[in-house]
C-alpha positions in Angstrom: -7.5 81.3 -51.3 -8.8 83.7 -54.0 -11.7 82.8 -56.0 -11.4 82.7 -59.6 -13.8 85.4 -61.6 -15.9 82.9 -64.5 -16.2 84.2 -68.0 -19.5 82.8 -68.3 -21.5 86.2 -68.9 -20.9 89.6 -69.9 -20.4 92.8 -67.9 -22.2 95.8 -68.8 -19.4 97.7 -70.6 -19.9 94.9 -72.9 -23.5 94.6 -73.1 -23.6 98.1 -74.1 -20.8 98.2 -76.6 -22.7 95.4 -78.7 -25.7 97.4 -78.6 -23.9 100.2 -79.8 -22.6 98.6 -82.9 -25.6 96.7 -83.8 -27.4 100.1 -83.5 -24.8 101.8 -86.6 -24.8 98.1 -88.3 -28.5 97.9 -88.6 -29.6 101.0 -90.5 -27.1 100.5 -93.1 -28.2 97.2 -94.1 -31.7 98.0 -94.1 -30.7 100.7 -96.5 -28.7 98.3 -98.5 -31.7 96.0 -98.8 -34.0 98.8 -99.7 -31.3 100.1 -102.5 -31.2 96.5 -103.7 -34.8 96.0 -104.0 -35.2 99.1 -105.8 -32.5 98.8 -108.1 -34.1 94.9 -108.9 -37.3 96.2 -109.9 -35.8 98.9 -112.7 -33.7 96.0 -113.7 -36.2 93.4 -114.0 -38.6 96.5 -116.5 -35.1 97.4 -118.4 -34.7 93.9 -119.1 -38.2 93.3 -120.2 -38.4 96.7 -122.6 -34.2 94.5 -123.8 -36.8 91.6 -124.6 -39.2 93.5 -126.3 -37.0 95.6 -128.5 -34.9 92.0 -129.4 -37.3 89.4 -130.1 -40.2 91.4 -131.6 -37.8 92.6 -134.8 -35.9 89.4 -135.4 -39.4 87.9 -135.4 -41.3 90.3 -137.3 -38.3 90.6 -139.9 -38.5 86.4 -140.1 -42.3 86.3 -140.9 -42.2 89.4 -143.3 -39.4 87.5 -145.5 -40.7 84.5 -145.0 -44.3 85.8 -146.3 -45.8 85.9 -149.8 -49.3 87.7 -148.4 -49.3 90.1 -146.1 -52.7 91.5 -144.8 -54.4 92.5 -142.1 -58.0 91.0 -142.6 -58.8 89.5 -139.6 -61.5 87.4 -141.4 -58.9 85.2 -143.2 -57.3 84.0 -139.6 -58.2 81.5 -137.2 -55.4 82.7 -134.7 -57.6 85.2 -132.9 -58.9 84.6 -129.5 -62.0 87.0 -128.2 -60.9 89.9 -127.1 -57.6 89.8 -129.9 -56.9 92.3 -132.2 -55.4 91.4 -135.6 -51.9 94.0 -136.0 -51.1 92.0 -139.3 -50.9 88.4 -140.6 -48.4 86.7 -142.6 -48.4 83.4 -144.8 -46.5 81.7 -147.0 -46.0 78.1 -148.2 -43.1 75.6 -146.9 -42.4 73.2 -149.6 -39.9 70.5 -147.2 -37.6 67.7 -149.1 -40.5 64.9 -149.0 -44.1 65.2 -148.7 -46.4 67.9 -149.8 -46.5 71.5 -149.2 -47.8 73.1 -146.4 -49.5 76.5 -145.9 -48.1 78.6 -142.9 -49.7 81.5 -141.6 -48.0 83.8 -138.8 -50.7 86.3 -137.5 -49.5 89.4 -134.9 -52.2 89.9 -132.4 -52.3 93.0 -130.0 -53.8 90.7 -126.8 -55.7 93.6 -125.3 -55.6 96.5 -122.7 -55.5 94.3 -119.7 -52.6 92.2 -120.8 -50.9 94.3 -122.7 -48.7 91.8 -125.0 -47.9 91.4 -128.8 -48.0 87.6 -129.7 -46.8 86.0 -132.3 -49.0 83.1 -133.6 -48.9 80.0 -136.0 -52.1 78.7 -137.4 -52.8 75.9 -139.8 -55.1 76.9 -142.3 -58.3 76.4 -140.9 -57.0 75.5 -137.8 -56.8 76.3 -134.4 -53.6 78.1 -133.1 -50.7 75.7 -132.9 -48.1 77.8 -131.2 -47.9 81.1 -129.4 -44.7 83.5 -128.6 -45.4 86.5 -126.1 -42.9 88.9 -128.3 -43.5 91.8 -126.0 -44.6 93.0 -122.7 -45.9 95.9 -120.5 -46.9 97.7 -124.2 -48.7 100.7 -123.6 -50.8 100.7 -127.0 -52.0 98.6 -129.3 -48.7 98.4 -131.9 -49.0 99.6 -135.6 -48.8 97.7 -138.8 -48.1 100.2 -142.0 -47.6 98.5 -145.1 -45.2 100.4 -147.8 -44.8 99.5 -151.8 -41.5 99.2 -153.2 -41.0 102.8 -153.5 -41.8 103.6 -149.9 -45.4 104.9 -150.7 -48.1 104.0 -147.5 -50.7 101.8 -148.8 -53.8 101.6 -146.8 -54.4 98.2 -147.3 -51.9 95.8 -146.9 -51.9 93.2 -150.0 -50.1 92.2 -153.1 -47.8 95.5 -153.5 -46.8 95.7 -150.2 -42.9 95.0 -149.7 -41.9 96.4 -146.3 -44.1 95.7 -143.8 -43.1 98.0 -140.2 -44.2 97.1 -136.8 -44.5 100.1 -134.4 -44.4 99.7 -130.7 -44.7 101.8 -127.7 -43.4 100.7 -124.0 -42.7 102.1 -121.4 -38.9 103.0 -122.6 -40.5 104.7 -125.9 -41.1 103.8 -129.4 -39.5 101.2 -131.1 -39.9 100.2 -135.2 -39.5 96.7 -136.6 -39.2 96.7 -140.5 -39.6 93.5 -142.6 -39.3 93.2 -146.5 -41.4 90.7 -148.2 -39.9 88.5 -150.8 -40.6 88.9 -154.4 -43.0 87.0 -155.8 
């Protein structure tokens, strides 16, 4: 009687044909992987310089119309942590459907070299900070306020014949301006 030959190993021709695919499949997904991990990282900093260039104009826009003072006297804000740098601050006066009117002050704060953020701050007057918005990221230098008069002349000082107000801010993509108007009177 013949004995039966099991199938329960492999021979060498296929030992070594499975090695030899494995060895082509192997370096193309490592390369894949590397590619991938790459192309995440440039995506993750182009969507962060999409952020900055979004939020910190619809923002800065929102407090300059909003505003009846614009300055940038760092002495008249208590949204400044140590180590903050005042860009420019905004306030204005919400007068709601019932109760009494309340003062609102946004201020724009340049966080420092080590963070490297623009924030956006409320403050009651002669309070503490009440809310904080990280508008941008990764900036490479302290942003720019440059207040402008109604006929486009640079003033100096920012105060009561300002009417735009522009932010500009560097990243790592470039420059980028955000322009506001103040409201009349």
């Amino acid at each position: 009687m013949a004995q039966l030959r099991s199938d329960a190993g492999l021979t060498l021709v296929e030992l070594l044909a499975a090695v030899a695919i494995t060895g082509v499949i192997i370096p193309a997904l490592t390369g894949a992987l590397f590619i991938g991990w790459k192309t995440t990282d440039d995506t993750i900093a182009r969507l962060s310089d999409n952020r900055n260039r979004s939020i910190t104009p619809s923002l800065w826009t929102r407090d300059a119309q909003s505003a009846t003072t614009v300055d940038k006297n760092a002495a008249l804000t208590t949204c400044l942590a140590p180590g903050d740098t005042l860009v420019a601050r905004f306030a204005w006066t919400e007068t709601p459907l019932t109760g009494p009117a309340v003062d609102r002050t946004a201020a724009w704060v340049w966080t420092g070299s080590t963070t490297q953020r623009v924030e956006r701050r409320y403050c009651a007057t002669g309070a503490s900070i009440t809310s904080s918005v990280a508008t941008a990221h990764g900036i490479d230098a302290a942003p720019v306020a440059t207040c402008r008069t109604a006929g486009g002349a640079v003033v100096g000082a920012c105060g009561s014949t300002t009417v735009v107000v522009d932010l500009s801010v560097t990243d790592p993509s470039g420059t980028y301006l955000s322009t506001g108007r103040r409201r009349a009177g």
